[in-house]
N, C-alpha and C positions, 0 to 999 in steps of 0.2 A: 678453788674449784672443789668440790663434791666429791666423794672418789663413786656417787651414785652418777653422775650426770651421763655416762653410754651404758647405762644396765639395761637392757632389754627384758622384757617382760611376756612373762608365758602364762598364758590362761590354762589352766586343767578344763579338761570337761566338766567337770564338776561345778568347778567354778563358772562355768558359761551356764551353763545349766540354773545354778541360782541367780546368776544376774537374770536371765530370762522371766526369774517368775517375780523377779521385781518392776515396779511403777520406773516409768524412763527416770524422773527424777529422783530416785533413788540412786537406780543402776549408774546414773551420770554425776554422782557423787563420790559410789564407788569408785567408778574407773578413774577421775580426778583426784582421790585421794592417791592412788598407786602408781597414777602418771607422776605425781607430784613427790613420791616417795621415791622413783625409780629417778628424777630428775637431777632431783636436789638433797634427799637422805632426810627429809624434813615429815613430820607425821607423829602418830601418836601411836606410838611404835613399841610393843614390849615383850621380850624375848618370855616365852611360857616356860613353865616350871620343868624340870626334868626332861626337857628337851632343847637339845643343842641348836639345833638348827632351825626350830619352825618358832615365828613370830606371826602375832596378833597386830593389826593396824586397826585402829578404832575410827568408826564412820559413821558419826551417829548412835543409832539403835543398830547396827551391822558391825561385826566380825570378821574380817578378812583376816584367813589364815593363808599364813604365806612361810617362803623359805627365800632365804637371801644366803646364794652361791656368791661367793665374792669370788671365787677362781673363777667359773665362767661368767661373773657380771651377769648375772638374771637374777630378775625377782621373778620365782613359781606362785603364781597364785594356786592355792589349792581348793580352796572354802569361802564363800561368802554368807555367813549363816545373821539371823538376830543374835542378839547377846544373849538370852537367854538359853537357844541350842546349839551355842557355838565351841562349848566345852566337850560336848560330849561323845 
């Protein structure tokens, strides 16, 4: 088993907020990629540069920046941006 399979997952505002200005099929990609990462630890997952704790899940043309708390089991979502403003 996973040691993701009971992570719980927290939306930021921020992150609600860009899923919102996305087409439903988008946003219903997003949210499947991070059920699916929060489920099984499975995704295209990569820790960013000079930061400890916040990773990138790659969704497409989309950016979900997140942070994976393994003492409390959450994945924070923080950002759902395009790949091209998702660095900055």
């Amino acid at each position: 088993m996973s040691p993701y399979s009971l992570w719980e997952i927290v939306w930021d505002d921020r992150a609600a907020a860009d899923l919102d200005r996305l087409d439903w099929q988008s946003a219903d990609r997003v949210i499947a990629a991070v059920e699916r990462l929060a489920m099984t630890g499975h995704g295209d997952v990569k820790r960013l540069n000079g930061m400890e704790k916040v990773w990138r899940l790659r969704v497409g043309e989309r950016r979900v920046l997140l942070v994976l708390d393994e003492e409390h089991e959450t994945v924070w979502v923080a950002r759902v941006k395009p790949r091209g403003n998702a660095y900055r």
